[in-house]
N, C-alpha and C positions, 0 to 999 in steps of 0.2 A: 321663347327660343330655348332649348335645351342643351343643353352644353355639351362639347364635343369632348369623350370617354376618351382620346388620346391625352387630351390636356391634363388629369388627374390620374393616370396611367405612371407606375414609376419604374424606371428602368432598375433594373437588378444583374445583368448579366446580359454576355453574347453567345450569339450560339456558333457552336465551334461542330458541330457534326452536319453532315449531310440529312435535311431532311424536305423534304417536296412540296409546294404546296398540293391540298387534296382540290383544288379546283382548279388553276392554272399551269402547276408542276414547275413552276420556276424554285427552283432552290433557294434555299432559304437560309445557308450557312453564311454565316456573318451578322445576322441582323439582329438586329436588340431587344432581348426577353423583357417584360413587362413584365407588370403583378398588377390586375385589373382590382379597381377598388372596391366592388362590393361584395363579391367573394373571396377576395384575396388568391383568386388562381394566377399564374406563371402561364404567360402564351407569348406568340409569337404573329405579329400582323404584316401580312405579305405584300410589299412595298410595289407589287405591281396589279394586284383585284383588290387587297385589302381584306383579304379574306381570314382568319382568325384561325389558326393552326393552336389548339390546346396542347400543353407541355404537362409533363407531372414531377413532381419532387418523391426523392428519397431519400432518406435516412443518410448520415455519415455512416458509413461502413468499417467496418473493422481493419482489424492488423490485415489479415486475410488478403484483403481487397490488394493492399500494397505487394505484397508475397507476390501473387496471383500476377500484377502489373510485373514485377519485376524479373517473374518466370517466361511470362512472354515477351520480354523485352531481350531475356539474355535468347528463348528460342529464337527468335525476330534478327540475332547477331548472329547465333549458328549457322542461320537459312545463307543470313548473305557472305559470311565466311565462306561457305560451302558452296554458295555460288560464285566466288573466285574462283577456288580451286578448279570449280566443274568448267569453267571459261577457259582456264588456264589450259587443261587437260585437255578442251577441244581444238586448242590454237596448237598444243605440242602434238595430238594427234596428227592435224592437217600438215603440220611441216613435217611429223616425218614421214608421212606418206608421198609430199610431193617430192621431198630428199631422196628418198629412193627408185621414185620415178624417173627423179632427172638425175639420176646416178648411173643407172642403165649404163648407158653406154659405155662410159667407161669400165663398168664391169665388164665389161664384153672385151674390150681391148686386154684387157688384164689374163682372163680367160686364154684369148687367141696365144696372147704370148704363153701363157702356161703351158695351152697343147704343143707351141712348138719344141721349147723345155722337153715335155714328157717325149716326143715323140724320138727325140734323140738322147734323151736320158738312158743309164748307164740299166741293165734289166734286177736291178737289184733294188735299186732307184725306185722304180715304177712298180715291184712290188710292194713295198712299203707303201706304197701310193694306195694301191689296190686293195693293200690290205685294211688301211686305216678308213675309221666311220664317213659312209659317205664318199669314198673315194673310190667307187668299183669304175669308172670312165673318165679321161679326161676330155671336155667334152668344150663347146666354144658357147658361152651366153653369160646372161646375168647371173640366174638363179644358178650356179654350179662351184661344188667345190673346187678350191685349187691347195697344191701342197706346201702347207706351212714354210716348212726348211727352204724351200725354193724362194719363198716370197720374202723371207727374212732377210734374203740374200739382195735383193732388186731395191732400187733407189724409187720411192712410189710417186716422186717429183716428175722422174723422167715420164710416167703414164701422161701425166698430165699435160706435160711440153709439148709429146708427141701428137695430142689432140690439140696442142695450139693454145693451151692457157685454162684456167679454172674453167672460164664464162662460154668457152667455145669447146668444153668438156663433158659442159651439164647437156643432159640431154633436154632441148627446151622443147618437145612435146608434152611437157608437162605444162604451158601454158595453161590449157582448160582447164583441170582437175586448180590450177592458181585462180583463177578466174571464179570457181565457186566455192575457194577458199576466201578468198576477198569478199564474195558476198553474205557467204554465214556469217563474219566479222562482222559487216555490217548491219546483219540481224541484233546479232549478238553487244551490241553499242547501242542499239534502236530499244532492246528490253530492259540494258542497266540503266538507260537513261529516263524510263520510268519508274526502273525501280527505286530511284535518286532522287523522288521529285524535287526534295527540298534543298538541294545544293546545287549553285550558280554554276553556269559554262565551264569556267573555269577551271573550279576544285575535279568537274567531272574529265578535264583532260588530262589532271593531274593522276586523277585513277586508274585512267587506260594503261598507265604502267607498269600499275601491279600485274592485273593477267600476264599482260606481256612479257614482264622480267620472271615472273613465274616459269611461264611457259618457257623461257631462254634458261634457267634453268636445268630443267625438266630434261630439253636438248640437251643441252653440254654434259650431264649424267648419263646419259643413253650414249652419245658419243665418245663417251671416253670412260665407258665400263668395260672393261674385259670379258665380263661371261658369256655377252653377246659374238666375240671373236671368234671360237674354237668351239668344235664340235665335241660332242660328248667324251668320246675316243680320244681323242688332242691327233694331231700329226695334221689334220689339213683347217683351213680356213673357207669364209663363205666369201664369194667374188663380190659380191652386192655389199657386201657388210666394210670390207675394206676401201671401195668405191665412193661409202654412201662417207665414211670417214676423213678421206682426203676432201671431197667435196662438200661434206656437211658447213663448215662452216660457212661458204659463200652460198648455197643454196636456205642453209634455215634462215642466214641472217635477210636474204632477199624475202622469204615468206611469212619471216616476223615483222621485218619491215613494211612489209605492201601490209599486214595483218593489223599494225597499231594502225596506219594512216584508215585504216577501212573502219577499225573500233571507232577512231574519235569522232570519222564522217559518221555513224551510225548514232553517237554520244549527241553530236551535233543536231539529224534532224528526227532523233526518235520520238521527242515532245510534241513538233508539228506533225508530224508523220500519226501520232495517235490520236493527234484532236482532229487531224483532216479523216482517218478510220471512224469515230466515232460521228460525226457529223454527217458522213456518208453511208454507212449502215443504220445506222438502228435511227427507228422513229423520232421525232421530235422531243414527243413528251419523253421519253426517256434519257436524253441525255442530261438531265437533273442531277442525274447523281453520280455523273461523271463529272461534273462542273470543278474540281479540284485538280482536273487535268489544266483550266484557265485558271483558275485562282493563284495556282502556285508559282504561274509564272505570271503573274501581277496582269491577268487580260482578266475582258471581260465575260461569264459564259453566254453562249446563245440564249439568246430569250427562246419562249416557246411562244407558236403561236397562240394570239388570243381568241376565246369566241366571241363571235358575233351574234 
């Protein structure tokens, strides 16, 4: 009877990288390196055909090697530094785009009352007006200038009263454009939460704050910068820009807010949501080397089918 080559087989190590079997394609990260006894090679034998995947050794490597790891480690920090930023950047985009969507309106009230001003304003008045950048009409909308002096003069609490309060000020036509700002968020959750693999539920809701506080940031600079206020010329102001300012802060705060809860939901199911993508695209045998998508959340990965 001849003796079975696992028995005399000694283990040496595990394997920690992704590698396939070449006849069944079940992955093979985790299992236990050997060093067969009569040649002394290093392999790996695949715990569902038993099929013998040969390994090769190399040399300790130099300083270099270390350098080289620690080079791509600090790139490997840039990338994900920079992909806050860039997160953050799209979340302060989307709010302030919906902030001035759902500012409108009240630019327009603002406007209305400025043409009635102009229209009985003093003719000296209204040259000034006409003279200063941007000021050749006094005209009723969003997008239009109005005359600084005059507006310096106006309580901008009262616009709001008049339309009945902040939330009945916003113009909530902006729903939609909110709607697929909620859902890039939850793209945008669904990709940091792969790019996280190795950190629990948890620490990952504790992250969605960074973006966001960033992003809340980002807003309150842009709101309360001056250069944005006044036109090149100085003498008039933009109706949108002073609308988007009384109302900024209850409109960003609702679109950062609906924004984190979309992050974390995205945070929440980007790990199933990619192991149900890869199980449903790509063939069997390749999901091998995706298996670190189950591993690191302590599952098992799918077997492949076997032949018959």
């Amino acid at each position: 009877m001849s003796q079975d080559p696992t028995t005399s087989e000694v283990r040496v190590s595990t394997l920690v990288g992704d590698r396939v079997c070449i006849k069944c394609h079940f992955n093979l990260v985790g299992q236990p390196v050997v060093r067969e006894p009569v040649y002394g090679m290093i392999m790996v034998r695949c715990p569902e055909c038993s099929t013998v995947a040969s390994l090769q050794e190399y040399p300790l490597l130099g300083r270099w090697a270390g350098r080289l790891a620690a080079a791509l480690a600090a790139l490997w920090l840039l990338l994900l530094i920079g992909g806050i930023f860039a997160t953050a950047g799209i979340l302060f985009g989307m709010s302030q785009g919906n902030t001035e969507m759902g500012s409108a309106r009240l630019a327009e009230l603002i406007s209305r009352r400025h043409l009635e001003w102009f229209n009985g304003a003093p003719e000296a008045d209204k040259a000034v007006f006409k003279a200063s950048f941007g000021g050749q009409a006094a005209t009723v909308g969003a997008y239009v200038w109005i005359d600084a002096a005059w507006w310096s003069k106006q309580d901008p609490g009262s616009f709001i009263k008049e339309l009945g309060g902040p939330w009945r000020a916003a113009d909530w036509s902006v729903r939609g454009p909110l709607f697929w700002s909620i859902v890039v968020a939850i793209l945008l959750g669904a990709v940091w939460a792969n790019f996280l693999l190795t950190q629990p539920r948890w620490r990952l809701l504790v992250f969605a704050l960074i973006p966001i506080l960033l992003a809340a940031t980002f807003a309150w600079l842009a709101l309360s910068s001056p250069t944005t206020r006044f036109a090149w010329g100085g003498g008039v102001v933009y109706a949108i820009e002073e609308a988007r300012r009384l109302l900024g802060p209850w409109l960003v705060g609702t679109m950062l807010g609906s924004a984190f809860v979309a992050f974390c939901v995205g945070l929440m199911i980007g790990r199933p949501l990619m192991r149900w993508l890869a199980v449903t695209l790509l063939p069997p045998r390749m999901i091998g080397s995706l298996a670190y998508l189950w591993i690191a959340a302590g599952k098992t990965p799918p077997r492949p089918p076997t032949r018959r």
